[in-house]
N, C-alpha and C positions, 0 to 999 in steps of 0.2 A: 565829628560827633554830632555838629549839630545836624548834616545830611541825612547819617543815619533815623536820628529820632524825627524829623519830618519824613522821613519815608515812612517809619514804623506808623506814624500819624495818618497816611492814607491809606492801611492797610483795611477794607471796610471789614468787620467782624460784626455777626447779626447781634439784634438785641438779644438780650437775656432773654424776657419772654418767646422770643422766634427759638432758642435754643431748647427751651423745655416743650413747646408746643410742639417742634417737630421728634423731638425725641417721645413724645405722646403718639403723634404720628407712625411711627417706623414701630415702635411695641406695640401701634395696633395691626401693623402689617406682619409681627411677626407671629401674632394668633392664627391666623391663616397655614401659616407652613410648617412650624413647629407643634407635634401632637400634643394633644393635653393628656394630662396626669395627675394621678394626685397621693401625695402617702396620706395611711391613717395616722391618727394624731390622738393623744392621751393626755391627760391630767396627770403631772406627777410635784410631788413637795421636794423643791431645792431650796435649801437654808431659810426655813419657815414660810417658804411663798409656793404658792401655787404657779406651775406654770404648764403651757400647752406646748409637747414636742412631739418628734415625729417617730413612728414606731418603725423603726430600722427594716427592712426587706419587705416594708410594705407596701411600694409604691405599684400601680396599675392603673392601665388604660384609662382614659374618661371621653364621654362626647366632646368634640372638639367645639368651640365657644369663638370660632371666630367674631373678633371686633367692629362694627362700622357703626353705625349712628350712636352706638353706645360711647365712643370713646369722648362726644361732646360729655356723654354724661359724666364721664371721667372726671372731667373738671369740679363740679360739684362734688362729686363723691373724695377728690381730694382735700377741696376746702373743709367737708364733715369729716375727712380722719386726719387733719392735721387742727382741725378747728381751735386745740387749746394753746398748741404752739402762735398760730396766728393772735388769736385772744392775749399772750402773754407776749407779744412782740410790741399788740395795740398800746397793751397797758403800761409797758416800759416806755413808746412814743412820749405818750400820753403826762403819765407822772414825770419822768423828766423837764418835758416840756413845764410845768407848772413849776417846777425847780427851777429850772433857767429863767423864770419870768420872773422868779425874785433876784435874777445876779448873781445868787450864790456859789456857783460853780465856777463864773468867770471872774467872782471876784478873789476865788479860791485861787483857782492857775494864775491870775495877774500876781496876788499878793505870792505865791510860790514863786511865781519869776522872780520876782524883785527881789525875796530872799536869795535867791540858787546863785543870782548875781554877786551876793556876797561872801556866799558860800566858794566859788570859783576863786577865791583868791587866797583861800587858806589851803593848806595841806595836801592830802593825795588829792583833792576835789579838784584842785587845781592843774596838777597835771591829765587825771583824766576827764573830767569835768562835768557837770552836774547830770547831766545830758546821756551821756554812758550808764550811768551811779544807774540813774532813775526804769531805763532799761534793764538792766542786769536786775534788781532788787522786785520789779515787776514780775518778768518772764518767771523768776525763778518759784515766786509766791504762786503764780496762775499754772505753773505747772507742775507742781506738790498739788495742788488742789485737782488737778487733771489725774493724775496717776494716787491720791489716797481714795477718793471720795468721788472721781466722776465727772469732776464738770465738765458742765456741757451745756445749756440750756441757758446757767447760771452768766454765763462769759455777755450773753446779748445787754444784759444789764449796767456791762463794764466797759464796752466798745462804744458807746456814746458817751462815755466820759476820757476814754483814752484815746481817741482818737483827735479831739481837738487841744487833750495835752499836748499829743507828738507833734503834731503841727503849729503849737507855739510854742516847742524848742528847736522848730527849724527842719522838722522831717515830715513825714506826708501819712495818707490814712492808712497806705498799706503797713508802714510801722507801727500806727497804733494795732492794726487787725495784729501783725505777729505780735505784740508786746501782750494781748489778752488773748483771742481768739484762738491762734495758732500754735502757743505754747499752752493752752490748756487742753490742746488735742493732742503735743507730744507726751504731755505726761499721759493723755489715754491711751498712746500708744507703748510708750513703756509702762503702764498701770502697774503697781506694787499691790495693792491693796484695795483698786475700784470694787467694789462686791458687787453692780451693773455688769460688769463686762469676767472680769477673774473668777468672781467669787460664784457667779452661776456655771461659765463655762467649767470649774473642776466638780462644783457638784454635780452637774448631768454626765461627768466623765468620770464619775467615782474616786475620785482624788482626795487626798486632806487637801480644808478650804485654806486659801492662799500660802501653801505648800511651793518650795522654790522661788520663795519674794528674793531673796541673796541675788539671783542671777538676773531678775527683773531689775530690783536697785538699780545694780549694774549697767542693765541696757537703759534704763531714765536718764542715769548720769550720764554716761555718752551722749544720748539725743537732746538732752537738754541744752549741754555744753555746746553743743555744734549748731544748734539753733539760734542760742545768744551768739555766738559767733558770726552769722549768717546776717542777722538781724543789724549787728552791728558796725558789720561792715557794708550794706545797704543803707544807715540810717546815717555813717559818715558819708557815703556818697552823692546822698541825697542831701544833705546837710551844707557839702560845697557849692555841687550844682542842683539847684532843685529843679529846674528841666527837666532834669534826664527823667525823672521821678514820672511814670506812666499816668500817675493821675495828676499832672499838677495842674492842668488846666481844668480839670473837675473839681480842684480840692480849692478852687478858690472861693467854696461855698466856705468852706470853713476857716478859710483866711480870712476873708470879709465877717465871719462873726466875730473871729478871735479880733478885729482891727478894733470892730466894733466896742467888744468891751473893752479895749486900752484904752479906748479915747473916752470910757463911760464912766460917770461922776455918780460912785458909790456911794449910796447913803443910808449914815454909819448909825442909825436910830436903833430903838427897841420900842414899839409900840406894844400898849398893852395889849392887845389880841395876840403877842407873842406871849406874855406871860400866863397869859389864860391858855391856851395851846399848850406850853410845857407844864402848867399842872394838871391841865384834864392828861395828858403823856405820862406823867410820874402816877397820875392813880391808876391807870390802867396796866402800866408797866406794875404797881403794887400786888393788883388782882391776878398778874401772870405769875409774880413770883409765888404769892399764896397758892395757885392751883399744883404749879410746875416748882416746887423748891428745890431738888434734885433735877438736873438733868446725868444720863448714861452719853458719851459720846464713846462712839465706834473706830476705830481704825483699825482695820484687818481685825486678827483674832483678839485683837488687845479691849478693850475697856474701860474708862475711869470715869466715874460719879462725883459731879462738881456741883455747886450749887450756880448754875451761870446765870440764871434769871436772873436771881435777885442780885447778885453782883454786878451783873452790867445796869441793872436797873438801879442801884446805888451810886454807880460809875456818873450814870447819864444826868441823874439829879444832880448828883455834886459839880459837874465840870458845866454843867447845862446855866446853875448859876452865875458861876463866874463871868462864861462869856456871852449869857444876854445882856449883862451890864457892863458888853464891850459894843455889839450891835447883833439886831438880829440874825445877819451875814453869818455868823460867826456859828451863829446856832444853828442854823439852815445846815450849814456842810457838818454839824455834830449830830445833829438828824441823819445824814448822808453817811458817817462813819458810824452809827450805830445799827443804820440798817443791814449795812454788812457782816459789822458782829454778829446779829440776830440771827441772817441768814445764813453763817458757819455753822450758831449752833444749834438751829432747827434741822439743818441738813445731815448732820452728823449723828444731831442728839435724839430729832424727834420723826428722822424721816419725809421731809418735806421735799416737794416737789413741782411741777409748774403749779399750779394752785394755791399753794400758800403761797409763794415766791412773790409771783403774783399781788394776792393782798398784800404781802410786806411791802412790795416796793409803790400801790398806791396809796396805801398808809400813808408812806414817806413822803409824794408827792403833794398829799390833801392838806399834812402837819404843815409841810413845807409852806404853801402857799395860804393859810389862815395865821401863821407865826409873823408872812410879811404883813398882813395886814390886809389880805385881798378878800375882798365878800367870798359867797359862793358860788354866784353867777359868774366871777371874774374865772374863779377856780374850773369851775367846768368849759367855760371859753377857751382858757388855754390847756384845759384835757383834751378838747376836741383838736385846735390845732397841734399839737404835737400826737395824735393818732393820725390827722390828715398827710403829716411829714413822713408818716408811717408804713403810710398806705402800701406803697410801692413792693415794699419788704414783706408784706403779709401777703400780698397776689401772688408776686412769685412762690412765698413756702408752698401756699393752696396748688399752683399749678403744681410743683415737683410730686407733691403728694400725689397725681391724677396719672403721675409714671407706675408707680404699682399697681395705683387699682388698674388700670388696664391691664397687665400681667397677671392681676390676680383674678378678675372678669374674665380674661380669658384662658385661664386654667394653664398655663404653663408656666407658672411660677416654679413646683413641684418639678417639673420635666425639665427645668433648667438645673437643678439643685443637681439631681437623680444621674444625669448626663456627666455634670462636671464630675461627682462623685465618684462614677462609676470609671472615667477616665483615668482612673489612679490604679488601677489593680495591675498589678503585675510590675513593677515597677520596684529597686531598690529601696534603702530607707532614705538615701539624701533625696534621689527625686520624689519618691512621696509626698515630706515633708516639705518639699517644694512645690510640690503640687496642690497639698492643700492650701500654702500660704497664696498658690496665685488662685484657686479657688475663693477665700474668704475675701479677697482682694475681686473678684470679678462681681459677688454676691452683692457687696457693698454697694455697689452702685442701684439694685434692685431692694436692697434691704440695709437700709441705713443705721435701723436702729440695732445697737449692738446686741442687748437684752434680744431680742427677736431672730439676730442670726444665730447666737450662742442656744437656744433652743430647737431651731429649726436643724443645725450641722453638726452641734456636740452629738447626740443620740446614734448616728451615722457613723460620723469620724472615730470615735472613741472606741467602739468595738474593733472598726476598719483595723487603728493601728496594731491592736494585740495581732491579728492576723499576721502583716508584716514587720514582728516587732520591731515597733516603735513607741515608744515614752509617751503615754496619755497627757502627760506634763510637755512633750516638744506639741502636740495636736493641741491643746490648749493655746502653747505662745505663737503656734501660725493663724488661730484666731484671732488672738490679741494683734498681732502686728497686723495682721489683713485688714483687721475691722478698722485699725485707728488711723493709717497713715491716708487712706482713700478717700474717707471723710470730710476731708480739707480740701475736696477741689472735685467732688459726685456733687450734680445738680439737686441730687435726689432727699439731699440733706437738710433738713427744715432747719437747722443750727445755722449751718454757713449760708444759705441763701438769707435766712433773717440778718447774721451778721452784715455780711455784705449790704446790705438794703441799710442797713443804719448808720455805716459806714460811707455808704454810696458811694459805693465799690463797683461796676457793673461786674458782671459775672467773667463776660469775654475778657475781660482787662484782667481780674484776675488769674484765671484758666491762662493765659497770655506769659502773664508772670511768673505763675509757681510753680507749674508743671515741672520745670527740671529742678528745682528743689526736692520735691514730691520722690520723682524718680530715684535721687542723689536717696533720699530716708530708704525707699522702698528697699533696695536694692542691698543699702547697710542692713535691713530689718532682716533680710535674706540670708544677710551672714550671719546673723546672730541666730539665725535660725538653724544655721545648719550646723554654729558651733556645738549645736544639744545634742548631737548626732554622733561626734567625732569626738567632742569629751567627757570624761566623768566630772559633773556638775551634781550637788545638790538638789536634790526633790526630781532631780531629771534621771 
């Protein structure tokens, strides 16, 4: 064993950035030989939103746009269209980091150890042991939230705090990425009820909106199950031998933090700048509930009207007492767990998205660190260094972003789409259906954002199928499985290269890693796909 992984160790694999720069590279070589094209494109309203798709047998000629000095410009032009993804990777840096300068996080996972420890020796805990519990309970929460509502964006926020849990229960950062990251991309791949991904693809397809959720369920439950499975038998592996674990010699950045706070002497005060902090927090929270007394939270076609402002805002004062008059530690990680609340039910209730998210979590950071006691000058010191930690993960979103615009500068974006598309004709209903699925699967790598491809290939595909009947509802779920599974390992992803970078994951080490997992999902998504085909199913 050990031969093997020192070989695997000299295998040299280029940097991340060599990998996007040259794939920048070869899409600007492919302006040159591939003709441009282009469809027209419309304004039409799906489930109250405006969106722009493509007007079905419109596609024609255009001058050819081949690429060269422009493709430098690429770069910039990707940093300007990914600009808020980056901005919201800085600000997560950034507010964490002012969190971690109060210890609160570390004193959170120290003091969790020590319980879990006590915890191991009572009941089922102890046969399968805290370690298992706290994966299962995670994955399944990040990927309900994958498959109701979407996340996606939201997960960057949670891989800096789960990744140096995994790693001081003894596993590595690649399990903390599947324990948030990658189980809230299976639930986008089984999506029930995303209205990003579901909910726009049946209404450009004239479908009832999230119509055939039964058979979705369905496929969530599966790929969930086989994920925690996955997950868990890599996280015992790693758990034995942590060698084998691909990143252990990188991850000992975060073994040296985590050593760091065990041997660190918490202290256990409440200074009054925390109690001035949680009231000017409880009047502001007051002023939300008075605007916001109602919130409507969405999931799929359902609805219900709660009053959650002012309830968590009641929550937060009440519990906020108690445990400043244990230390301000205590209140730091109830700031931590309220900012999560909030942003369940801004996402659900009020439609938030990088922007608010965004303010929510530097809120969290600014409360966090005037509650320990820290001026403001201190507070902006450590904004900036936890955006410099950061850095890394924002270059790379920028460069990925600079793979489109070169496709899209040079006008064969369209001619890529129009090719694949037209590849399908003649063809039975399984391979169709197979074909579109490796279509939306090929797409993803050039168009990442699901919202974007479900506009651009519903308009096309959806007539396509009536031609060769086929079920608008199986062309919808070869979108859904194409868009979600590729996701997880396309450079082109501003989501997973952010992850990665906060993780400090390199790219090649991933790519390395999960590919035949990836493959193992594709491959299931394939059969599930062609079960719509072969049986009478619901809404199919």
């Amino acid at each position: 064993m050990t031969g093997l992984i020192e070989k695997r160790r000299k295998v040299k694999i280029p940097h991340t950035f060599v990998i996007i720069c040259s794939m920048i590279l070869l899409c600007g070589a492919m302006t040159w030989f591939i003709p441009a094209g282009e469809f027209a494109h419309e304004e039409v309203v799906v489930n109250e939103s405006v969106r722009d798709v493509i007007v079905p047998g419109s596609y024609h000629s255009v001058q050819q746009a081949p690429q060269t000095w422009q493709i430098f410009g690429a770069f910039l032009k990707g940093f300007q269209m990914q600009a808020a993804i980056i901005a919201f990777v800085l600000i997560i840096g950034g507010a964490f980091q002012i969190m971690n300068s109060s210890k609160a996080i570390d004193f959170g996972i120290m003091t969790f150890l020590r319980k879990s420890k006590q915890w191991e020796t009572k009941g089922l805990v102890r046969k399968i042991g805290i370690g298992p519990i706290v994966i299962i309970g995670t994955m399944i929460i990040f990927s309900l939230f994958g498959a109701i509502f979407g996340m996606s964006e939201e997960t960057l926020a949670f891989v800096i705090i789960f990744v140096p849990l995994a790693i001081s229960m003894g596993y590595d950062s690649i399990t903390g990425l599947l324990m948030v990251y990658v189980s809230a991309h299976i639930g986008l791949s089984g999506a029930i009820f995303n209205p990003f991904t579901i909910g726009i693809a049946q209404g450009l397809s004239g479908i009832p909106l999230f119509s055939g959720f039964e058979y979705r369920a369905f496929i969530w439950l599966i790929l969930t199950i086989l994920i925690i499975a996955i997950t868990l038998i890599y996280a015992a592996w790693v758990k034995k031998n942590p060698r084998v674990s691909p990143m252990y010699e990188l991850d000992a950045y975060w073994r040296n933090r985590n050593e760091a706070a065990s041997e660190a002497h918490f202290i256990e005060n409440t200074p009054r700048s925390a109690w001035v902090t949680f009231t000017l927090v409880n009047v502001v929270l007051i002023l939300f509930s008075i605007f916001y007394p109602q919130t409507t939270m969405k999931v799929g076609e359902s609805s219900f009207t709660f009053p959650w402002v002012p309830v968590l805002t009641a929550l937060h004062a009440i519990l906020g007492v108690f445990l400043l008059r244990k230390s301000s530690l205590y209140y730091v990680l109830e700031i931590l767990l309220f900012t999560i609340l909030f942003l369940v039910v801004g996402v659900l209730g009020h439609g938030w998205y990088v922007m608010e998210i965004s303010a929510l979590f530097l809120a969290m950071g600014v409360i966090s660190g005037f509650a320990m006691g820290s001026s403001a000058s201190q507070v902006a010191l450590d904004f900036i260094d936890g955006a410099k930690d950061i850095i890394t993960a924002a270059i790379i979103v920028g460069l990925a972003g600079g793979i489109i615009i070169v496709l899209q500068d040079g006008r064969i974006m369209d001619t890529i789409l129009y090719a694949l598309a037209g590849g399908m004709d003649g063809y039975g209903k399984g391979a169709t259906s197979s074909l579109m699925y490796l279509l939306e699967t090929c797409l993803n790598l050039f168009i990442p954002s699901g919202t974007a491809k479900a506009a651009l290939t519903m308009p096309i595909l959806a007539p396509f199928s009536d031609i060769v009947d086929l079920s608008r509802q199986t062309t919808v779920l070869a979108y859904q499985l194409g868009d979600g599974f590729t996701n997880m390992i396309t450079p082109t992803s501003a989501v997973l290269m952010g992850a990665l970078g906060i993780a400090k994951v390199p790219y090649e080490i991933w790519f390395k890693w999960f590919w035949k997992i990836l493959l193992f999902f594709m491959v299931l998504g394939l059969g599930f796909l062609l079960l719509t085909v072969v049986l009478p199913l619901n809404g199919f």
